[in-house]
N, C-alpha and C positions, 0 to 999 in steps of 0.2 A: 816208545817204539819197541824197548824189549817185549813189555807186553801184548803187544801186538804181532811180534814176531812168535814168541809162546803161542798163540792161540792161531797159529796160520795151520794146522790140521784139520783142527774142527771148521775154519772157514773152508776150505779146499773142501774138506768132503761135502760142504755144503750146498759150494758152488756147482760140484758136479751132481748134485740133484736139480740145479737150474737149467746145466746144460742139454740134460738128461730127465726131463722131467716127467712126472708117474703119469699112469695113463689116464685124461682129461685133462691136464693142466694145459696151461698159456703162458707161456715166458714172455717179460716185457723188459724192456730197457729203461731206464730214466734217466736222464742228463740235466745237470742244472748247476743248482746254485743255492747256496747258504743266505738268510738275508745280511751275513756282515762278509757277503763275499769270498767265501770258502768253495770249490769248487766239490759237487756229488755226482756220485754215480751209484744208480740202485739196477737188483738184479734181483727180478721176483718172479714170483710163478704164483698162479691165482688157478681156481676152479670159480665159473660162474653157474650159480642156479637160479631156476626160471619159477619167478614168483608170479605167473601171468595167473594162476585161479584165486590170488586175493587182487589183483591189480593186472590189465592185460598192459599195462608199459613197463613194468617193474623186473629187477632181479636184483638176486643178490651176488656181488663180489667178494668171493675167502678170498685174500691175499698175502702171501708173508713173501721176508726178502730178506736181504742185504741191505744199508745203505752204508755206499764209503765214503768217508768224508779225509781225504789227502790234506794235512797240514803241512805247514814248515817248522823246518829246525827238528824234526821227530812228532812233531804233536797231533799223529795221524789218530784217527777215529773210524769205528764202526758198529753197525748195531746190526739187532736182527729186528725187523717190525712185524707186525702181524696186523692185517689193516682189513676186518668186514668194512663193503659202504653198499650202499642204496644203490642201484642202477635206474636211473630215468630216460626212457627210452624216447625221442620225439617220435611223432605219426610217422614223419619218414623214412622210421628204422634204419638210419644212417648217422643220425646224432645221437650226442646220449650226453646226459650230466651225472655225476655222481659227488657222492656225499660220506665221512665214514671216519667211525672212533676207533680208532685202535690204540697199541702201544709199543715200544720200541726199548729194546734193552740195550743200553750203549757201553763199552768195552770202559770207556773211560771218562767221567763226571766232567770234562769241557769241553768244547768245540770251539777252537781258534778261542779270542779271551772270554768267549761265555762260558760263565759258573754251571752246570747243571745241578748239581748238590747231589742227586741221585742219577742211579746208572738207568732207574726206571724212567721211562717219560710217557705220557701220554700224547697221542696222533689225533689230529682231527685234519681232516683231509675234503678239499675238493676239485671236481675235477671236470673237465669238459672235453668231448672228444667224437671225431669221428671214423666209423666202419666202412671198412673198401667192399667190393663185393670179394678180393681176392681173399679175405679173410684177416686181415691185418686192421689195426686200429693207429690212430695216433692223435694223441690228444695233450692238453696239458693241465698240471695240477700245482698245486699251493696245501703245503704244510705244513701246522703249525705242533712241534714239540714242548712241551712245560712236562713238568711233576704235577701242575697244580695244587702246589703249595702244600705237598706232603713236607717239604722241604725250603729253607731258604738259604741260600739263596734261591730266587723261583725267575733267573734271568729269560728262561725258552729260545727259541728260535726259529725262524723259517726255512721251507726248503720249497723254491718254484724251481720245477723240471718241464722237460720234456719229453715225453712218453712214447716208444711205438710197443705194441704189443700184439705178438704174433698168436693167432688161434691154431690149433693143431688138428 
């Protein structure tokens, strides 16, 4: 917890470039959940580009964020992720599935009793969601974090949320 208390400047300032986000971005919500039951909350901001001249359903999602993971007893956690993925648009331009490897630096090598061994983890992310015409999205996604065995122990973890995400 102290060190988590130590580094609440760098998150604050961080957070208010979510609040406050540069000009293009998409702020999004996530709510969910750890797969051993820890409760997340992610707060990101993404720029999407439009990859319709190699594919007319396709784009691509830059995302980075926050994710917090609130423990008991002091044993909070949080990272910063950075998450490219795939956009798949359906015909009815109202669905979309995505896809996406990134990575996450975590403040501290465990999450509730998983080991991470490394503060580095690897993101492989998918997602599914639908667009309002008001501009908003809401979908949901499945996370999976590991080192992929830069490290062992190599225990990872899941994180399924719940996503809205506002377009500006």
């Amino acid at each position: 917890m102290t060190r988590l208390l130590s580094r609440l400047p760098t998150l604050a300032a961080f957070t208010a470039c979510l609040v406050i986000p540069p000009a293009g971005a998409a702020p999004s919500l996530e709510l969910g959940t750890t797969s051993e039951g820890t409760p997340t909350l992610g707060l990101t901001i993404d720029w999407m580009r439009d990859l319709s001249h190699w594919h007319p359903v396709l784009d691509l999602r830059l995302a980075t964020g926050l994710l917090l993971l609130p423990g008991d007893n002091g044993d909070d956690n949080a990272a910063w992720k950075l998450t490219p993925a795939l956009r798949y648009t359906f015909d009815g331009k109202d669905a979309f599935l995505e896809a996406g490897v990134g990575g996450g630096l975590f403040m501290e090598t465990e999450v509730g009793d998983q080991a991470l061994s490394t503060a580095f983890q690897f993101e492989s992310r998918l997602a599914v969601g639908m667009r309002f015409a008001f501009g908003g999205e809401l979908g949901a996604s499945a996370a999976h974090y590991s080192n992929a065995r830069l490290d062992l122990p190599n225990e990872g973890f899941e994180v399924y949320s719940l996503v809205y995400r506002q377009t500006l």
